[in-house]
Each structure stands twice: as structure tokens, then as C-alpha cells.
C-alpha positions, 0 to 999 in steps of 0.5 A: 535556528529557529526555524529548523525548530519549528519546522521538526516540530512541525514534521513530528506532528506529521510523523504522528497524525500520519501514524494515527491515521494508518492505524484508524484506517487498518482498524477499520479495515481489518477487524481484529481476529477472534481466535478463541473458541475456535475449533482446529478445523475453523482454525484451517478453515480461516488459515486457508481463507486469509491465504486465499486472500493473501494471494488474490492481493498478490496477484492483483499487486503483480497485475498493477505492477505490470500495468505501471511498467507498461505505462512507464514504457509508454510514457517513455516511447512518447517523450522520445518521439516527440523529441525526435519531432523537434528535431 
């Protein structure tokens, strides 16, 4: 029983530095926005600058997705060749 303590102890403590270290690094990277002040045209300028941006991720995330599933596919022919080697 002891142990089963020690051990969720251990995890809560990963649980937050985990946390801690995703919020530093999403401060870090993405600054707050300052909106006050702003005009309405700075206001679509922006919006339209981070939609922009959101759909540059996008595609990249897409492309990245593709190589994986190829890569996968490739892995996968490998195995199954060398497997037939051996037999």
C-alpha cells in the first residue's frame, strides 16, 4: 500500500510539472493578444492574420499526417517482406 502511494504521489507531481511546463512553453510561444485599443479594421486585419495562420498549421499538420501514414505503410511492406524472406 505503501508504494501504490508513493507512486500516485509521484505521478501528481508529473501531472503538474507537465502542466507547468505546457503552460511556460504556450506563454512563451504565443504571446497574449492585445485587443484594446484597437480599431475594427485592425480587428479583421488580425482575425484574418491568425485564420491565415490557423490554416498554414492546418495543412502542414495534414501533410505531416500523410507522411506518417506512408511511412507506416512502408514500415509495414518491410516487415512483411522480410518475413517472407525467412520463409
Amino acid at each position: 500500500i505503501r508504494l501504490l502511494t508513493v507512486a500516485g504521489q509521484m505521478l501528481e507531481v508529473e501531472v503538474e510539472e507537465k502542466k507547468r511546463e505546457r503552460d511556460e512553453a504556450l506563454a512563451e510561444r504565443v504571446p497574449p493578444l492585445k485587443l484594446s485599443g484597437l480599431s475594427v479594421e485592425e480587428l479583421q486585419d488580425l482575425c484574418k492574420d491568425l485564420h491565415h495562420k490557423i490554416n498554414v498549421v492546418d495543412e502542414e499538420r495534414y501533410d505531416v499526417g500523410l507522411k506518417v501514414t506512408k511511412n507506416d505503410k512502408e514500415h509495414k511492406e518491410t516487415i512483411d517482406f522480410k518475413s517472407n524472406l525467412k520463409t
